[in-house]
C-alpha positions in Angstrom: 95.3 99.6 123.4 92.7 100.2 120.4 90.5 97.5 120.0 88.5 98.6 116.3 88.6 96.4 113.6 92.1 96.3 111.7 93.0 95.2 108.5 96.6 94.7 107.5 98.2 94.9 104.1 101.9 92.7 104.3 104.4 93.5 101.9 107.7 90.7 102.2 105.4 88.5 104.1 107.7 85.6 104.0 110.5 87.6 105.3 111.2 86.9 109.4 109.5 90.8 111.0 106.8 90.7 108.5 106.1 87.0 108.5 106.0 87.0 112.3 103.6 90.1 112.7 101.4 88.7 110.5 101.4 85.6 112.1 100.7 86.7 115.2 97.5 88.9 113.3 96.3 85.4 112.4 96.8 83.1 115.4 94.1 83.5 118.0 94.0 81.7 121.3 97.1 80.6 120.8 98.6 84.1 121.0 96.4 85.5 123.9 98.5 83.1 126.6 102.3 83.5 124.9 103.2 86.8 125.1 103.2 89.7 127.8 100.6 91.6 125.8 97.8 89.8 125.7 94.8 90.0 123.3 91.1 88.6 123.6 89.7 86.4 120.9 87.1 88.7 120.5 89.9 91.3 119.3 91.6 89.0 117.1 88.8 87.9 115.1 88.8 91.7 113.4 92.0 91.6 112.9 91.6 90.8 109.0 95.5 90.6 107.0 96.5 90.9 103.0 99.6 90.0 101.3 101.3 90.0 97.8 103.2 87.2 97.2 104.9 86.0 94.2 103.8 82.6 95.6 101.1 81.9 97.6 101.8 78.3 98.4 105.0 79.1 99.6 103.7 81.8 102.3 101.1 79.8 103.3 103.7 76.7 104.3 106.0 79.6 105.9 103.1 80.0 108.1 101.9 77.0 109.1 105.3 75.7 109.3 107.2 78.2 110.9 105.3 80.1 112.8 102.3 77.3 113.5 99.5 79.2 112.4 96.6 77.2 112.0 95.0 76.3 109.1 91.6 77.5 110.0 93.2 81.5 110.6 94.6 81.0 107.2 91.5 80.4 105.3 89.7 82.7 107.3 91.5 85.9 107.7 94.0 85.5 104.9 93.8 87.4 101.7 96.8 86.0 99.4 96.9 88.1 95.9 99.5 86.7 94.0 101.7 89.6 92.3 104.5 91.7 92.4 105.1 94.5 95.0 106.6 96.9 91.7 103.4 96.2 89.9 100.8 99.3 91.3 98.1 97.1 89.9 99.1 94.1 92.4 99.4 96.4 95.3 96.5 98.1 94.5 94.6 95.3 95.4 96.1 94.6 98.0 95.5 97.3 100.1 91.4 97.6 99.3 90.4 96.4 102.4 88.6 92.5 102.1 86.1 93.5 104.8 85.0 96.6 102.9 85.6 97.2 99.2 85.2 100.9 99.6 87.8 101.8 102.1 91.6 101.7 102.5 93.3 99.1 104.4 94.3 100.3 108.4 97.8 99.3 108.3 100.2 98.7 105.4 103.3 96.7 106.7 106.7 96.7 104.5 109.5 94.3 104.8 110.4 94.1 101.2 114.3 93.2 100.9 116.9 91.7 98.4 119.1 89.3 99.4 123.0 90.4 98.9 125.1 88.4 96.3 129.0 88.6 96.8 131.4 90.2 94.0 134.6 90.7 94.0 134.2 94.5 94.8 136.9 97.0 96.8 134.0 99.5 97.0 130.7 97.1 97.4 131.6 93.8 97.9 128.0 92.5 98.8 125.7 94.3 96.2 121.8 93.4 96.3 120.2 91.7 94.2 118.0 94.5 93.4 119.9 97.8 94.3 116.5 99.4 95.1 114.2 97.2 96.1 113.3 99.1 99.3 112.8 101.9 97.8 110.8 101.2 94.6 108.4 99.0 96.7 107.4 102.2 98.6 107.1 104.4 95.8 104.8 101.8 94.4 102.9 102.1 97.4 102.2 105.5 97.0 101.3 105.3 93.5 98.7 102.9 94.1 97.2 104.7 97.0 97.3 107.7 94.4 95.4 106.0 91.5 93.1 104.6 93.6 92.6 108.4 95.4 92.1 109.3 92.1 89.5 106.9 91.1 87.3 107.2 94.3 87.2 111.1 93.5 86.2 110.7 89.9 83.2 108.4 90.7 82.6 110.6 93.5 82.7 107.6 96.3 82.7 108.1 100.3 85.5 110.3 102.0 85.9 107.1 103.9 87.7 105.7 101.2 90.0 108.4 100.8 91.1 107.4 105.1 94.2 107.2 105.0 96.8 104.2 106.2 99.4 104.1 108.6 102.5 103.0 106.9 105.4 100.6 108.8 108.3 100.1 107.1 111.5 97.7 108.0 114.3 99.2 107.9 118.0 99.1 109.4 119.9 100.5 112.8 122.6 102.2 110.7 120.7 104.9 108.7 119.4 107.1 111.9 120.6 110.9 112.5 122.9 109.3 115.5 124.9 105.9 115.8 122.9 102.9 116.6 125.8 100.3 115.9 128.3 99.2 118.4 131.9 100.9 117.8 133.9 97.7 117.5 131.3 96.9 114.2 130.7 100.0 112.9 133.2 100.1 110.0 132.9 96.6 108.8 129.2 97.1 108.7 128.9 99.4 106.4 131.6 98.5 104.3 129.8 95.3 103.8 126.3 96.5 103.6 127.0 99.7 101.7 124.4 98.2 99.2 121.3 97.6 101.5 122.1 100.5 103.9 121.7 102.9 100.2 118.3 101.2 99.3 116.9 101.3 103.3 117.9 105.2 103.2 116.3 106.1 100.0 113.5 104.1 101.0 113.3 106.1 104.5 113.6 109.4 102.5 110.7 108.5 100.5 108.3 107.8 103.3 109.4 110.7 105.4 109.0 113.7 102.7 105.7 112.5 102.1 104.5 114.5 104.7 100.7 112.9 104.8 100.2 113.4 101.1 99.8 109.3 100.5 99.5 108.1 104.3 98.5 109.6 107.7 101.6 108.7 109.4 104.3 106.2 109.3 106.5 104.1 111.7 110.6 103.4 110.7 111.7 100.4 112.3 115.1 100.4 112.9 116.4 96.7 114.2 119.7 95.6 114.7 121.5 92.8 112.8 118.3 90.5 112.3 119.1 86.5 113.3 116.8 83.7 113.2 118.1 83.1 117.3 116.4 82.3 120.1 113.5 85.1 121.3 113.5 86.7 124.3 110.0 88.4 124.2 109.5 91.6 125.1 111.2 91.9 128.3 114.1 91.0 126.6 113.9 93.6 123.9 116.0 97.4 124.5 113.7 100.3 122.5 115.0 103.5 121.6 114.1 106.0 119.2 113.8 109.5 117.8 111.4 111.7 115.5 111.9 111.0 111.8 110.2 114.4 110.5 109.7 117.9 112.2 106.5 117.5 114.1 104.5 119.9 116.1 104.5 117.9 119.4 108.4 117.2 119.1 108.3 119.1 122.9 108.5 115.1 123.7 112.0 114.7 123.8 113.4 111.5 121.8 115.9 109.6 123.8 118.2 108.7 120.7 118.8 104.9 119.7 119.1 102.3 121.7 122.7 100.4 120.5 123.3 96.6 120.6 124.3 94.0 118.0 121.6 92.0 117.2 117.6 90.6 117.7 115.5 88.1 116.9 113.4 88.4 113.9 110.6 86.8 115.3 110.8 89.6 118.5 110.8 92.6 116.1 107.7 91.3 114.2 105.9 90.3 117.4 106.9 93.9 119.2 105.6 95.7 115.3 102.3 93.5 116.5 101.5 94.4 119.8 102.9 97.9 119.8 102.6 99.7 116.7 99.4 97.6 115.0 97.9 97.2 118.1 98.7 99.4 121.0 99.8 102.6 119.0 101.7 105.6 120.1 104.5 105.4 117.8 103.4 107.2 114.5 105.9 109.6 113.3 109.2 107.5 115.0 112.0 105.6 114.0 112.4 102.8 116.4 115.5 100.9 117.3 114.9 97.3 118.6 117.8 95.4 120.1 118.6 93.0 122.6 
């Protein structure tokens, strides 16, 4: 379990995963005594997280209301820059750490999504919103990681700048190398979310040929069908997963998903939380969460 100071950059922080692991970055004694993995105080208290919302107010009530984050973590350990996440200039900001103007965020956390309209489609009868959503939203990660690159080397600042993130993205159980959908599903889903599943593969493709260029590693969540049920905490949670890029220590053999129908929201963002953030060990996989 590391226990340096983190700062977290949240992308689609009023969506469920994201919402919920930042939550959990900002709650303090009331997370060290509700889940298995426990933190200290002490560790929480560096735990410093950024998001870009296109309305402040309105992630700021998701928070308190939803997930009961107090007020006080808000203020405290909140940065809120108001923006879009296809504006490089917006997400540029976002992940300059607030603790240290001259260095990278730790962690940047995606959940961007669209929501799916219905039309009356053979082919795609539940096209997004915005068709690529997922995918521009990385791509404008990487941009702004490269301007700013650029700008620290052309006013010569600190190589500690130039540290690089680890990237997390959301995405989906159905784009992996091998099933992770149940048979009796398989079909209908995606037939119905031909749409999303295009935009969460192009967006994986995106992260995994960058190859270290933008960020130092990266983490593919892969969930099930995503409810706002009941959790089960982490006992109740099945984890399977497999390398998303050729890697020299692939001798560590990948066990291949782990196949069920649906999870919580809240659980995925909580398990992003304790086991990606702040335990570590899972850079370079695609993980599949399911109950």
């Amino acid at each position: 379990m590391s226990t340096e100071t983190k700062t977290i950059a949240c992308f689609g922080a009023t969506g469920g995963c994201v919402g919920a692991a930042l939550a959990c970055a900002l709650k303090e004694g009331h997370y060290c005594t509700a889940r298995t993995f426990q933190l200290t105080s002490t560790q929480l208290r560096f735990l410093i997280a950024i998001a870009v919302a296109r309305n402040p107010e309105k992630l700021g009530n998701f928070l308190a209301n939803e997930h009961h984050v107090p007020p006080s973590a808000i203020g405290q350990r909140l940065t809120i820059f108001q923006g879009d996440v296809k504006d490089p200039a917006a997400v540029s900001k976002a992940v300059i750490s607030p603790i240290n103007q001259e260095v990278l965020v730790d962690v940047i956390l995606s959940g961007v999504g669209a929501y799916p309209t219905f039309q009356w489609s053979i082919r795609r009868p539940l096209p997004l919103t915005d068709p690529t959503i997922c995918e521009t939203a990385i791509r404008t990660v990487f941009t702004a990681l490269s301007d700013l690159s650029s700008a620290a080397k052309s006013k010569s600042t600190s190589d500690k700048r130039l540290k690089k993130p680890l990237l997390i993205v959301i995405s989906t159980a159905g784009c992996g190398r091998r099933r992770g959908i149940p048979l009796p599903i398989y079909l209908p889903y995606h037939y119905l979310l031909g749409s999303p599943l295009m935009d969460k593969r192009r967006m994986e493709e995106v992260v995994l040929r960058d190859k270290g260029a933008h960020v130092r590693d990266f983490v593919v969540i892969r969930p099930a069908i995503l409810t706002d049920g009941k959790t089960r905490g982490d006992s109740g949670l099945r984890v399977g997963w497999e390398w998303g890029a050729e890697r020299n220590d692939q001798a560590v053999k990948e066990p291949g998903p782990e196949v069920g129908y649906y999870v919580s929201r809240k659980d995925v963002g909580t398990w992003i939380f304790e086991k990606v953030i702040v335990q570590g060990g899972w850079e370079g996989k695609c993980v599949y969460l399911t109950y």
